[in-house]
mmCIF file of the N, C-alpha and C atoms, coordinates in Angstrom:
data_MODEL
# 
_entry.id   MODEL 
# 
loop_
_atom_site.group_PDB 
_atom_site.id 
_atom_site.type_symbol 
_atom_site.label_atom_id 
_atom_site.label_alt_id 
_atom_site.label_comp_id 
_atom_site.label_asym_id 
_atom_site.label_entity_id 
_atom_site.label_seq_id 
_atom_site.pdbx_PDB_ins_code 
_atom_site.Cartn_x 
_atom_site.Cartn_y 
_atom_site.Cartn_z 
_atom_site.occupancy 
_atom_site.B_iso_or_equiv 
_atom_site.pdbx_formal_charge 
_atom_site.auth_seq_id 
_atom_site.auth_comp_id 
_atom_site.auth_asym_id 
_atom_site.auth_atom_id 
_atom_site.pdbx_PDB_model_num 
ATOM 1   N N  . UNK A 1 1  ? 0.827   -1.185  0.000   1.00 0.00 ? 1  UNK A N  1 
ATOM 2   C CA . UNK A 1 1  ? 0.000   0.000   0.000   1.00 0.00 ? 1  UNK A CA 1 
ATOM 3   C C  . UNK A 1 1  ? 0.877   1.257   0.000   1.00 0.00 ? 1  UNK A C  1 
ATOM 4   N N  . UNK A 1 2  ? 1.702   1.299   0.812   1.00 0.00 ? 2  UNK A N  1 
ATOM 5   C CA . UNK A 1 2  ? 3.010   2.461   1.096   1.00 0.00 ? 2  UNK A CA 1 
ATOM 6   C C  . UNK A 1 2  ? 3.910   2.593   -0.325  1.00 0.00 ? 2  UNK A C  1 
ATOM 7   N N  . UNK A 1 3  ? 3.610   1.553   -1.429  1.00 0.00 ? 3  UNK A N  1 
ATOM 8   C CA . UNK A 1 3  ? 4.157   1.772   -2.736  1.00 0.00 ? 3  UNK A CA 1 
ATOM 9   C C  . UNK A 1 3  ? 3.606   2.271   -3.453  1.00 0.00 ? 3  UNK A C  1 
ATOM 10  N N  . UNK A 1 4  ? 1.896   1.883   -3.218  1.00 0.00 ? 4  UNK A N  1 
ATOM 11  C CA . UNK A 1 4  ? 0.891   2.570   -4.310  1.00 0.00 ? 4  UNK A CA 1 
ATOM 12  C C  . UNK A 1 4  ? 0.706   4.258   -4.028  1.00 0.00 ? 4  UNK A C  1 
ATOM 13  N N  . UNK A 1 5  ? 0.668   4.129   -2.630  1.00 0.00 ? 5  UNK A N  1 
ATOM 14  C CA . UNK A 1 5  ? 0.712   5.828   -2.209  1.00 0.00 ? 5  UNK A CA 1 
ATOM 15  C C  . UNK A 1 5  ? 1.968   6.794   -2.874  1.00 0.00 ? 5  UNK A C  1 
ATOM 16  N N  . UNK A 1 6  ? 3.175   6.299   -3.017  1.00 0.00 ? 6  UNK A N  1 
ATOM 17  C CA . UNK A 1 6  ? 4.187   6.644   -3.512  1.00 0.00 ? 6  UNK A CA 1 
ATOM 18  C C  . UNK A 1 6  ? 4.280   6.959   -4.799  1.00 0.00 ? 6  UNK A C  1 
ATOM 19  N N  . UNK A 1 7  ? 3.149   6.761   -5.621  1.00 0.00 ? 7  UNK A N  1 
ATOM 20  C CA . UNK A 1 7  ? 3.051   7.071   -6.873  1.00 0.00 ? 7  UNK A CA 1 
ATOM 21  C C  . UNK A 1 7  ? 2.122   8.571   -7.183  1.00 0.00 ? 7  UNK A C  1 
ATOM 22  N N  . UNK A 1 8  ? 3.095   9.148   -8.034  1.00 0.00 ? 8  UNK A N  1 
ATOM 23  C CA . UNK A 1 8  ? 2.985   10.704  -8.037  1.00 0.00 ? 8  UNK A CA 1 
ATOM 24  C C  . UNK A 1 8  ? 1.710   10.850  -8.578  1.00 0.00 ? 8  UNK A C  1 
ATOM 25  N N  . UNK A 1 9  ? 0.566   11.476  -8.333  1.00 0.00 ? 9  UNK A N  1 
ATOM 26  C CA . UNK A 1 9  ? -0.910  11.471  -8.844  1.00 0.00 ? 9  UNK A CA 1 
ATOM 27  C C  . UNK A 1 9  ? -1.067  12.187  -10.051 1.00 0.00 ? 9  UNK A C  1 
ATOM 28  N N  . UNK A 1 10 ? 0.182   13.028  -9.988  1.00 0.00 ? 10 UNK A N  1 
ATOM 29  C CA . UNK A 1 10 ? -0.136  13.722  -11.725 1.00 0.00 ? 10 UNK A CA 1 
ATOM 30  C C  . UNK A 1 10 ? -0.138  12.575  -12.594 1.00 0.00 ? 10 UNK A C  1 
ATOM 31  N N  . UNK A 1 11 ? 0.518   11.395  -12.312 1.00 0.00 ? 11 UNK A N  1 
ATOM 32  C CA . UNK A 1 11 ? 0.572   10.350  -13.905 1.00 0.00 ? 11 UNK A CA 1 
ATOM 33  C C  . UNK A 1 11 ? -0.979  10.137  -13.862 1.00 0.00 ? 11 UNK A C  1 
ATOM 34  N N  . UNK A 1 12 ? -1.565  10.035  -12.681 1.00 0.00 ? 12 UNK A N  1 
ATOM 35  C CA . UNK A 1 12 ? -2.721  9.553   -12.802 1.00 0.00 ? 12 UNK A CA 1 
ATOM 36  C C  . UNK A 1 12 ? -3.648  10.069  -13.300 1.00 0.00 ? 12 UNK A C  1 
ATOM 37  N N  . UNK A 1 13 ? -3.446  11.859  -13.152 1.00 0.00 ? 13 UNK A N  1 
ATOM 38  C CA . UNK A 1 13 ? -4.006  13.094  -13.621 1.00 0.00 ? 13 UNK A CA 1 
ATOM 39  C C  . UNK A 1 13 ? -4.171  13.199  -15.712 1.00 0.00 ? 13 UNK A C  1 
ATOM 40  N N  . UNK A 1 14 ? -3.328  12.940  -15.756 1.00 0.00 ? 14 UNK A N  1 
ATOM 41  C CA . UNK A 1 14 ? -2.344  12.817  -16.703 1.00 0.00 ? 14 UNK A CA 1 
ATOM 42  C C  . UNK A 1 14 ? -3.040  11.615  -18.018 1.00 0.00 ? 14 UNK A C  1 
ATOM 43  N N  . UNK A 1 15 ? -3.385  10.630  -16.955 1.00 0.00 ? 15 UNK A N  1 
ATOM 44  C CA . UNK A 1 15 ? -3.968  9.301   -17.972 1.00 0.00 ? 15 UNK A CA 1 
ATOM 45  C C  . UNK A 1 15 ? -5.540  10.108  -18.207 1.00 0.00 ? 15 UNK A C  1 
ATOM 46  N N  . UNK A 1 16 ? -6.266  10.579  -16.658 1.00 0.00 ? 16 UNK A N  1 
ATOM 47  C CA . UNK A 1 16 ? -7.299  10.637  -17.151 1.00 0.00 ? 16 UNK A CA 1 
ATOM 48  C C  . UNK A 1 16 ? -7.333  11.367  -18.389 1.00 0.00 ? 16 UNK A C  1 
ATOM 49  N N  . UNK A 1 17 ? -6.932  12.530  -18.358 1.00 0.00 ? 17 UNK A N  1 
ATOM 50  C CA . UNK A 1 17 ? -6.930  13.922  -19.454 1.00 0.00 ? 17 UNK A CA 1 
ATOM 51  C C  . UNK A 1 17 ? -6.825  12.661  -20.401 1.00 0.00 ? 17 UNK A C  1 
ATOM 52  N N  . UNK A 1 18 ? -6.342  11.875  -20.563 1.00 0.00 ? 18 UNK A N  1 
ATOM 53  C CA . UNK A 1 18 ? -5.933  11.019  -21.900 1.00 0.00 ? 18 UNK A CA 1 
ATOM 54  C C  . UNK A 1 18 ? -6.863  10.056  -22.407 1.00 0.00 ? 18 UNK A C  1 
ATOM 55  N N  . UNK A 1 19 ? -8.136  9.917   -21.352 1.00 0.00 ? 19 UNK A N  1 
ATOM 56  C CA . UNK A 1 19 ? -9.035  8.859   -21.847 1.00 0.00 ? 19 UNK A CA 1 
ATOM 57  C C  . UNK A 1 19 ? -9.071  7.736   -21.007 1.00 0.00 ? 19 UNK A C  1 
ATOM 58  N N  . UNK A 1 20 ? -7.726  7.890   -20.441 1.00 0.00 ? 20 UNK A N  1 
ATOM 59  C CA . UNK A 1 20 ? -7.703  6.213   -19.638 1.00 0.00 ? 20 UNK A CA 1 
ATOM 60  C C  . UNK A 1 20 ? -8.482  5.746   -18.738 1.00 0.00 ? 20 UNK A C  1 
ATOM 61  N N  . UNK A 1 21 ? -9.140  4.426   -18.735 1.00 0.00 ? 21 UNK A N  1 
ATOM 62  C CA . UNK A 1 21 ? -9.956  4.397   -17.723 1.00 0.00 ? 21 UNK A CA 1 
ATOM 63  C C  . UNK A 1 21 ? -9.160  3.902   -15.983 1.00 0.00 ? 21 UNK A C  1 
ATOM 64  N N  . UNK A 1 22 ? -10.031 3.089   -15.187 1.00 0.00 ? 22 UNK A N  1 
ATOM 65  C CA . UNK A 1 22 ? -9.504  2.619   -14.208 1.00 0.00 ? 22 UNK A CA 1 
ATOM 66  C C  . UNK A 1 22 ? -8.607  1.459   -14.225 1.00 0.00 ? 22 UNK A C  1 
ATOM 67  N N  . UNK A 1 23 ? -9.355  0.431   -14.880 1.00 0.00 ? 23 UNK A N  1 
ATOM 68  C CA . UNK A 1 23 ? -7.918  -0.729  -15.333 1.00 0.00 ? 23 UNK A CA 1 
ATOM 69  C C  . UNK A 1 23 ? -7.112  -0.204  -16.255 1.00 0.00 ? 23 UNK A C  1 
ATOM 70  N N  . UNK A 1 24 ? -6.737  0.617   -17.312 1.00 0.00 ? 24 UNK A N  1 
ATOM 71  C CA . UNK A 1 24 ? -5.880  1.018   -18.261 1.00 0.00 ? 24 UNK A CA 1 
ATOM 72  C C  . UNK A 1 24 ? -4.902  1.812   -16.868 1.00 0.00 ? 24 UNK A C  1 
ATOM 73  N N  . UNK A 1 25 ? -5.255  2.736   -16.364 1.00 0.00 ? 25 UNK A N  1 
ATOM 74  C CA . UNK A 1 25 ? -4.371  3.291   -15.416 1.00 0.00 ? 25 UNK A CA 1 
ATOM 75  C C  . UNK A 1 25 ? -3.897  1.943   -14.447 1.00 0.00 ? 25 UNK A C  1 
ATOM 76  N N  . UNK A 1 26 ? -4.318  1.537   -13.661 1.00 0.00 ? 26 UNK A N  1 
ATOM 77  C CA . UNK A 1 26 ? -3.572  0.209   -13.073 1.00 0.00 ? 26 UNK A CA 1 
ATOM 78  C C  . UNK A 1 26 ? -2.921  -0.695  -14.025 1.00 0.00 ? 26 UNK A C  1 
ATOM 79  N N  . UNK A 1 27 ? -2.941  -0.338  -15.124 1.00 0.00 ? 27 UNK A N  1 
ATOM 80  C CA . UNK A 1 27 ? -2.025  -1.749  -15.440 1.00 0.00 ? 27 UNK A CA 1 
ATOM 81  C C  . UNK A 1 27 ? -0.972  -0.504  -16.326 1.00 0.00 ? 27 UNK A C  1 
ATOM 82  N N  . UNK A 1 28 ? -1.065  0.432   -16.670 1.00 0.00 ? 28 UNK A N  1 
ATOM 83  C CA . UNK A 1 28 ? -0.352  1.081   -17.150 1.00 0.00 ? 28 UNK A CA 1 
ATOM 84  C C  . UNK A 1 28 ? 0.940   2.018   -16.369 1.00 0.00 ? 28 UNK A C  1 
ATOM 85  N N  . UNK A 1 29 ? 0.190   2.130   -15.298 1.00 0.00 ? 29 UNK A N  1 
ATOM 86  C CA . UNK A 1 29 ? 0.966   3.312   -14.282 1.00 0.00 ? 29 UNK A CA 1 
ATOM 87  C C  . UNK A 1 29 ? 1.065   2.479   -12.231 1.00 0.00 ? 29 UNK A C  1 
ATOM 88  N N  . UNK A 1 30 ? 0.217   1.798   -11.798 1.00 0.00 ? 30 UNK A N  1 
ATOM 89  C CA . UNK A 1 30 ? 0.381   1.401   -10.820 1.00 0.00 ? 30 UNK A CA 1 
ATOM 90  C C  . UNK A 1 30 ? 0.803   -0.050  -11.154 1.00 0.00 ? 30 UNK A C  1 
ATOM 91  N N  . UNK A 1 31 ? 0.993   -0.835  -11.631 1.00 0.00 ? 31 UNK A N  1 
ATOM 92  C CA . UNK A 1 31 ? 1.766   -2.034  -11.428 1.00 0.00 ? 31 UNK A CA 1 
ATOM 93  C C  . UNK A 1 31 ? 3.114   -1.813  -11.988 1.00 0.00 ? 31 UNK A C  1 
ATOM 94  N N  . UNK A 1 32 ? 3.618   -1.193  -13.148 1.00 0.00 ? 32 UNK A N  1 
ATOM 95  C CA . UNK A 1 32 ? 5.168   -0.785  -13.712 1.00 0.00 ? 32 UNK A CA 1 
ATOM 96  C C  . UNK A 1 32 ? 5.585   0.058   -12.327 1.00 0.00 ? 32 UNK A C  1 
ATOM 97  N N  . UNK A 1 33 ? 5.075   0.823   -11.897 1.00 0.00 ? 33 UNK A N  1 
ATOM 98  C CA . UNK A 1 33 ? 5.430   1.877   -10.391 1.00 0.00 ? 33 UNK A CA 1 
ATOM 99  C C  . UNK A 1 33 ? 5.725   0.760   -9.576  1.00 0.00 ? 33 UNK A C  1 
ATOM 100 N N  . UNK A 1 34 ? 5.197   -0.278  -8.991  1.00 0.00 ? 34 UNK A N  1 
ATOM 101 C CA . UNK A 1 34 ? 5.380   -0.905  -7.815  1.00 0.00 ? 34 UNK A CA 1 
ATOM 102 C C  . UNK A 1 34 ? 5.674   -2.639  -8.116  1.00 0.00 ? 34 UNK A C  1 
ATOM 103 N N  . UNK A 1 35 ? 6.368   -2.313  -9.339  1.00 0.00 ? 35 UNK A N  1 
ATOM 104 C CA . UNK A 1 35 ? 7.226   -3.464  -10.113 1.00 0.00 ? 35 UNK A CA 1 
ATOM 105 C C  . UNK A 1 35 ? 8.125   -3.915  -9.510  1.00 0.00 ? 35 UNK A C  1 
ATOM 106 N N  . UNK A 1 36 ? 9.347   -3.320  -8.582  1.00 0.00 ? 36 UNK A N  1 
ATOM 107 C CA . UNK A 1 36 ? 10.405  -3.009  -7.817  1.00 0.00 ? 36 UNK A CA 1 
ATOM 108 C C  . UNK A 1 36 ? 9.869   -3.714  -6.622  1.00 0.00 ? 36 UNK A C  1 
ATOM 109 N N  . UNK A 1 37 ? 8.825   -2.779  -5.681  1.00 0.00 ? 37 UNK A N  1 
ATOM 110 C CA . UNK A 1 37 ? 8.582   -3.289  -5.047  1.00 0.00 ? 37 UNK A CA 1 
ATOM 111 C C  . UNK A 1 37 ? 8.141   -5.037  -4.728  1.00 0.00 ? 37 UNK A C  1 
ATOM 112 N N  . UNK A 1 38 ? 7.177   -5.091  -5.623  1.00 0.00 ? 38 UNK A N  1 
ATOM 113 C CA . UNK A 1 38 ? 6.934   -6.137  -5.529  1.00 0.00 ? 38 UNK A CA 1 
ATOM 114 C C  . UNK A 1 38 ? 7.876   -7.832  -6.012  1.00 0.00 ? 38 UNK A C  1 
ATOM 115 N N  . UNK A 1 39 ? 9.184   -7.489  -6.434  1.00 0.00 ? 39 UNK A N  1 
ATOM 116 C CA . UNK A 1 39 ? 10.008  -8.295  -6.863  1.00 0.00 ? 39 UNK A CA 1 
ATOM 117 C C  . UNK A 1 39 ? 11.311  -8.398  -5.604  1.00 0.00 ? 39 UNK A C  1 
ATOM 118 N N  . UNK A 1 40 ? 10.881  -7.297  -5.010  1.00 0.00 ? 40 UNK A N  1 
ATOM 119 C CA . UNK A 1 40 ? 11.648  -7.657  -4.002  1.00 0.00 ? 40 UNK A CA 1 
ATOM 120 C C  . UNK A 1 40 ? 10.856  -8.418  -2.627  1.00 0.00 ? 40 UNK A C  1 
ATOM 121 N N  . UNK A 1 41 ? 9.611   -7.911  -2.333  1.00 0.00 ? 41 UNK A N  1 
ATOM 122 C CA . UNK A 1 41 ? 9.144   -8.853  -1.400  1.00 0.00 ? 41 UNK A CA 1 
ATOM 123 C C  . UNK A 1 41 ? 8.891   -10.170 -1.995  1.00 0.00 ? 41 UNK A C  1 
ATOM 124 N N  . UNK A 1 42 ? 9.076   -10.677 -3.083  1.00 0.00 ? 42 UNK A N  1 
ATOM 125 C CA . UNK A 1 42 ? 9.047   -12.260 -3.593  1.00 0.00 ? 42 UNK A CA 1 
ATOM 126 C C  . UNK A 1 42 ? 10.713  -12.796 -2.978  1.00 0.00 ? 42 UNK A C  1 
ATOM 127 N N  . UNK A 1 43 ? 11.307  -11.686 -3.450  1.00 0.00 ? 43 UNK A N  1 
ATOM 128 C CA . UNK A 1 43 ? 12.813  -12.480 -3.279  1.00 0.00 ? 43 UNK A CA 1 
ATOM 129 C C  . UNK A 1 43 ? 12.770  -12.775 -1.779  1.00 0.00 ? 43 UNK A C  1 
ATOM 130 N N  . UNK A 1 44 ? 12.144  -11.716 -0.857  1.00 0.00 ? 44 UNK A N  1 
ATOM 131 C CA . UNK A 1 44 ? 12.331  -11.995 0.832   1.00 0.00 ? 44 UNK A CA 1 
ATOM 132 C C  . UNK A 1 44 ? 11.455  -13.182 0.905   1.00 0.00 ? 44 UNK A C  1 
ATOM 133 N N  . UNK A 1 45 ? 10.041  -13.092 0.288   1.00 0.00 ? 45 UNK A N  1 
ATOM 134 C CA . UNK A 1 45 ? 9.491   -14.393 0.587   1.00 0.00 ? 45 UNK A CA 1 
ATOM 135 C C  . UNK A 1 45 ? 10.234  -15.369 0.240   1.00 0.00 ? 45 UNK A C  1 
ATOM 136 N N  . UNK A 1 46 ? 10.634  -15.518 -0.719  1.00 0.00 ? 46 UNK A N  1 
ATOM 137 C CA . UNK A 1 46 ? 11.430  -17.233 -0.964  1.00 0.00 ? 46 UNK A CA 1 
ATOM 138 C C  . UNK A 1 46 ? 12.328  -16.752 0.006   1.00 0.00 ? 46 UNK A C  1 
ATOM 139 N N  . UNK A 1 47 ? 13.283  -16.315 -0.072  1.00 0.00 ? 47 UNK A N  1 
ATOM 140 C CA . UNK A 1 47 ? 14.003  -16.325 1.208   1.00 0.00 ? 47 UNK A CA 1 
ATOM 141 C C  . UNK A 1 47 ? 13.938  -17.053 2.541   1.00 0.00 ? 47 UNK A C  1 
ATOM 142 N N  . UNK A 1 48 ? 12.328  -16.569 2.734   1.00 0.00 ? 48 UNK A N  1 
ATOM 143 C CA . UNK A 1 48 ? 11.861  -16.890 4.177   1.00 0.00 ? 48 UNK A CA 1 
ATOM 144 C C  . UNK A 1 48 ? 11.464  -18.737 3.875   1.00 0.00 ? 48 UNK A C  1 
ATOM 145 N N  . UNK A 1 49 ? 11.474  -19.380 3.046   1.00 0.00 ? 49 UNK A N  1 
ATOM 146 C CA . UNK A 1 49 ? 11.567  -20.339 2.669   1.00 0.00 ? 49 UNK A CA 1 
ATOM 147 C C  . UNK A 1 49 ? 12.592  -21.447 3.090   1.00 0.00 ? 49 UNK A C  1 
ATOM 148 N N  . UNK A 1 50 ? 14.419  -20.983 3.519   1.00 0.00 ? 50 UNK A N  1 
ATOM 149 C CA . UNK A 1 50 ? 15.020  -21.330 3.698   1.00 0.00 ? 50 UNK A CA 1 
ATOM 150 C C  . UNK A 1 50 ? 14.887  -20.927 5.442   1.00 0.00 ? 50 UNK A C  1 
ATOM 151 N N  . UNK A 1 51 ? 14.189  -20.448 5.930   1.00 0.00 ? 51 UNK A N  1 
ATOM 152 C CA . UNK A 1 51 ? 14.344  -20.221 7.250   1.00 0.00 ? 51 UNK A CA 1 
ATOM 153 C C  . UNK A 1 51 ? 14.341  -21.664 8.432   1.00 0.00 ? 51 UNK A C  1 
ATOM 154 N N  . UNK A 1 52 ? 15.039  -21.919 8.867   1.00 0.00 ? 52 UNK A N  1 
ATOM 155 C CA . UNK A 1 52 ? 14.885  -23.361 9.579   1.00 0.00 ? 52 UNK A CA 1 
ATOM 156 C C  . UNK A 1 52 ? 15.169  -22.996 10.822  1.00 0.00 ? 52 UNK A C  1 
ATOM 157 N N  . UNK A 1 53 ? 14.842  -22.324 11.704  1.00 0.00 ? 53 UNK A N  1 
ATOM 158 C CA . UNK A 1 53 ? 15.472  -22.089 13.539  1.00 0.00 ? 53 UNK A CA 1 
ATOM 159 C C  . UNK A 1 53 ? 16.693  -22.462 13.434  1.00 0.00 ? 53 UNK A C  1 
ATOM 160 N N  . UNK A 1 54 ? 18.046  -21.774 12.407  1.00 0.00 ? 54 UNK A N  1 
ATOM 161 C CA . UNK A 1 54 ? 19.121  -22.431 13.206  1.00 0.00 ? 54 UNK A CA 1 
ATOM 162 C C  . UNK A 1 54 ? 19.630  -22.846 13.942  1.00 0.00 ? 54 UNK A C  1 
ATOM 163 N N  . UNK A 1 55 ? 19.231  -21.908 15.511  1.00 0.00 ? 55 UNK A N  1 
ATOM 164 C CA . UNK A 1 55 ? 19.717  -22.016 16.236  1.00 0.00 ? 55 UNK A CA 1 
ATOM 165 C C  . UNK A 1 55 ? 19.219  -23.294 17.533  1.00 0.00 ? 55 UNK A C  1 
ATOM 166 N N  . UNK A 1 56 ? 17.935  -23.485 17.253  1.00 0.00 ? 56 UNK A N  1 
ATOM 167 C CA . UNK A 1 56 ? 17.577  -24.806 17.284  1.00 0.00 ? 56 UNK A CA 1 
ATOM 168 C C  . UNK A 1 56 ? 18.104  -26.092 17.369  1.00 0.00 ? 56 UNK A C  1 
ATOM 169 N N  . UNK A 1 57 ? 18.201  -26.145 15.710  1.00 0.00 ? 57 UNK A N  1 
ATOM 170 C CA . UNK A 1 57 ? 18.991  -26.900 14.944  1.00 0.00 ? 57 UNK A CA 1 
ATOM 171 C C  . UNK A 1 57 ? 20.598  -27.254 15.665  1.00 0.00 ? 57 UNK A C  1 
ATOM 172 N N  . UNK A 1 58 ? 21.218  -25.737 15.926  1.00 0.00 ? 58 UNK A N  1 
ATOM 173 C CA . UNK A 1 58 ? 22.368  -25.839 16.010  1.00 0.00 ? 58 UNK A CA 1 
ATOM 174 C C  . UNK A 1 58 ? 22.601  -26.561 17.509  1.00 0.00 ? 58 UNK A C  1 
ATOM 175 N N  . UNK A 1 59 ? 21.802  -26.175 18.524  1.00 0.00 ? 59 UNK A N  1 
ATOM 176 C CA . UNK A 1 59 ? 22.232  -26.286 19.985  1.00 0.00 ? 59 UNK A CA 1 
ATOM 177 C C  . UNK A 1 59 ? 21.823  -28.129 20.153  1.00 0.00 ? 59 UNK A C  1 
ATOM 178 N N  . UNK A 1 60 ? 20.751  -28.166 19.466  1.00 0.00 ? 60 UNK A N  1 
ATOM 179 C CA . UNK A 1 60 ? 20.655  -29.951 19.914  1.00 0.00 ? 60 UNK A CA 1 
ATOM 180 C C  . UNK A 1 60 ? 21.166  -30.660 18.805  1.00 0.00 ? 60 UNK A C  1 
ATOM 181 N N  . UNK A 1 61 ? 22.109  -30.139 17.728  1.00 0.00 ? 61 UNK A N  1 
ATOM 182 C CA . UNK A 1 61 ? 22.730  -31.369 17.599  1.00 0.00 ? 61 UNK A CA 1 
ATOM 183 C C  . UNK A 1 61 ? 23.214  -32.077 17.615  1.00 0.00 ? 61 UNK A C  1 
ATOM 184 N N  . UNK A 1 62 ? 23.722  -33.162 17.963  1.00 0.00 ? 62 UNK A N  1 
ATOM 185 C CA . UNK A 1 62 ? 24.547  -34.004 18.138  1.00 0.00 ? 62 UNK A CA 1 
ATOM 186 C C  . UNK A 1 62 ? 25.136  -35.209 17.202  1.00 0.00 ? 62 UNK A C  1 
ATOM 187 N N  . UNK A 1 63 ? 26.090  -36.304 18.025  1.00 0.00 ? 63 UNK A N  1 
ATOM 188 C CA . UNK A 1 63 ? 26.812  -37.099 16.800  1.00 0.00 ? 63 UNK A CA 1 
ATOM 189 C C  . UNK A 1 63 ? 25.534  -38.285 16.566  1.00 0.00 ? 63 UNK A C  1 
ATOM 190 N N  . UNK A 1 64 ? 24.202  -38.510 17.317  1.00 0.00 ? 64 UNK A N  1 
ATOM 191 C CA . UNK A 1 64 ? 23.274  -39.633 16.609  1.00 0.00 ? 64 UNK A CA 1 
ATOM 192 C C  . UNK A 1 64 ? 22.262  -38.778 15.785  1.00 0.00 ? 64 UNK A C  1 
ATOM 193 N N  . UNK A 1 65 ? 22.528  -37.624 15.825  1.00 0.00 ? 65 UNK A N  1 
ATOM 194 C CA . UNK A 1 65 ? 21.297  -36.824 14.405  1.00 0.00 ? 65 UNK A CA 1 
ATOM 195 C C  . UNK A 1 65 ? 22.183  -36.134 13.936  1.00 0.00 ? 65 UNK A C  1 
ATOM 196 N N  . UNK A 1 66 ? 23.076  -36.139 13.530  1.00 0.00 ? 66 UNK A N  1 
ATOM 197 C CA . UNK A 1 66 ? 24.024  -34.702 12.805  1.00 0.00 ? 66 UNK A CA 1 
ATOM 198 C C  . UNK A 1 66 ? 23.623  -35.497 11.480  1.00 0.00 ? 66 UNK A C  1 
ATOM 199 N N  . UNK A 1 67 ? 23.422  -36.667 11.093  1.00 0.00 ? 67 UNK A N  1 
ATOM 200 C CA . UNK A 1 67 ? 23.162  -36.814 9.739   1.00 0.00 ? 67 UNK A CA 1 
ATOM 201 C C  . UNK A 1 67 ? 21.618  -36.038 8.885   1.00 0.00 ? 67 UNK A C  1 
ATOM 202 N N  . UNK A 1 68 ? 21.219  -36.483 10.045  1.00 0.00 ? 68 UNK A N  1 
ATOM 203 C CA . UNK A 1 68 ? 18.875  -36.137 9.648   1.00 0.00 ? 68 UNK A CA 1 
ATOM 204 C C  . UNK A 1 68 ? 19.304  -34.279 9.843   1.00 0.00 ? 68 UNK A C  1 
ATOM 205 N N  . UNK A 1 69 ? 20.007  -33.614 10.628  1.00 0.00 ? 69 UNK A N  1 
ATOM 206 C CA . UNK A 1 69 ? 20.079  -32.450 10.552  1.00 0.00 ? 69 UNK A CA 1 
ATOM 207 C C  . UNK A 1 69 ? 20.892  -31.204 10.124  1.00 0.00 ? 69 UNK A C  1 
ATOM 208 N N  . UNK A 1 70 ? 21.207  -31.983 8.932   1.00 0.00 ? 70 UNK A N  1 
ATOM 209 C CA . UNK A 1 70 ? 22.094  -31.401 8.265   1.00 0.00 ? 70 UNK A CA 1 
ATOM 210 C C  . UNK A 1 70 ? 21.306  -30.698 6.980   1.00 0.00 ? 70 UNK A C  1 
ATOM 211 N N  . UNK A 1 71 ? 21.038  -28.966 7.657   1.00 0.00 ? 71 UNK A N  1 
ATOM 212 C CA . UNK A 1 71 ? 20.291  -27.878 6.740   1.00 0.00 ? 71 UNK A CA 1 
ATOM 213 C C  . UNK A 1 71 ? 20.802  -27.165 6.103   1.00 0.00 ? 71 UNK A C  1 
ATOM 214 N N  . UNK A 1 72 ? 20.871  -26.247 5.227   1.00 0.00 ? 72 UNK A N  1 
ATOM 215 C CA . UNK A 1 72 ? 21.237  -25.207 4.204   1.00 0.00 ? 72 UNK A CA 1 
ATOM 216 C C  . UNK A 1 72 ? 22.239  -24.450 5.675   1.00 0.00 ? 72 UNK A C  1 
ATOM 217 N N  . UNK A 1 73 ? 21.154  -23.957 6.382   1.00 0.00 ? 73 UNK A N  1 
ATOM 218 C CA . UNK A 1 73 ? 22.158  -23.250 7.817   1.00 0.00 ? 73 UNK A CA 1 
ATOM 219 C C  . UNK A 1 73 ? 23.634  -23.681 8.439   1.00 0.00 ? 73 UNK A C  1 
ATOM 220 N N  . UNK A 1 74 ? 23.217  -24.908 8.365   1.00 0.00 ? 74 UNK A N  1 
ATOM 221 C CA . UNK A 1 74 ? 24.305  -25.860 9.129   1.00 0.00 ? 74 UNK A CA 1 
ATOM 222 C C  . UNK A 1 74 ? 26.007  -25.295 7.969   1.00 0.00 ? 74 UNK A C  1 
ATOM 223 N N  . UNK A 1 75 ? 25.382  -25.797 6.446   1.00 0.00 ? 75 UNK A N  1 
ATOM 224 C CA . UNK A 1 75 ? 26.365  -25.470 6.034   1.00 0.00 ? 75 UNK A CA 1 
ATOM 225 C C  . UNK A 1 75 ? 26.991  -24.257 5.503   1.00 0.00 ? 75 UNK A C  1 
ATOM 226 N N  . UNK A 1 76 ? 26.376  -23.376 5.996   1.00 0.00 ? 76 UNK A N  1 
ATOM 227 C CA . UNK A 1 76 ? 26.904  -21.656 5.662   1.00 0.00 ? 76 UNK A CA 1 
ATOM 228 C C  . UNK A 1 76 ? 27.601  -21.479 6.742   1.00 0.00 ? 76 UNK A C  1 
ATOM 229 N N  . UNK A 1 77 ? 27.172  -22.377 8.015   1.00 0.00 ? 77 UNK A N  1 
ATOM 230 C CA . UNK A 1 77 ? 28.132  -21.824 8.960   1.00 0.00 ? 77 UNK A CA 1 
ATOM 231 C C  . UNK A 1 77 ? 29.047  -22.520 9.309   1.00 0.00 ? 77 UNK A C  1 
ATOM 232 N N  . UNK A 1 78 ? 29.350  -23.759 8.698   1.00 0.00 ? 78 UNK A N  1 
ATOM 233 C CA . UNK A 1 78 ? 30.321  -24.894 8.645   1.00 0.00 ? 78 UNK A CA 1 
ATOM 234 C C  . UNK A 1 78 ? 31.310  -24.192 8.095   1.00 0.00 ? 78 UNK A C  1 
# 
């Protein structure tokens, strides 16, 4: 929402004078505007994908599960 607000209202001013309706302006001027945005909260979401409680992970493992718990985490910090 804090992206869509961020978009300067003259473009919007701008389409109407031009004919544009309500979907022609959203797909013309508010989704290219908050293009950025939205490619970066995908990248954090997958991101959050790899999230496993390292520290979890890290404090109980030991030598009869170090095999079953061996995560993406384990080895960045190996």
């Amino acid at each position: 929402m804090a992206a869509i607000a961020g978009i300067d209202q003259e473009m919007f001013e701008a389409a109407r004078i031009d004919g544009a309706g309500k979907w022609r302006q959203i797909w013309s001027i508010t989704i290219p505007s908050i293009a950025p945005t939205i490619s970066l909260m995908l990248i954090l979401s997958i991101s959050g994908l790899f999230s496993s409680n390292f520290d979890q992970i890290f404090v109980l493992r030991n030598a009869v599960n170090a095999p079953a718990s061996n995560v993406i985490d384990i080895f960045v910090y190996m």
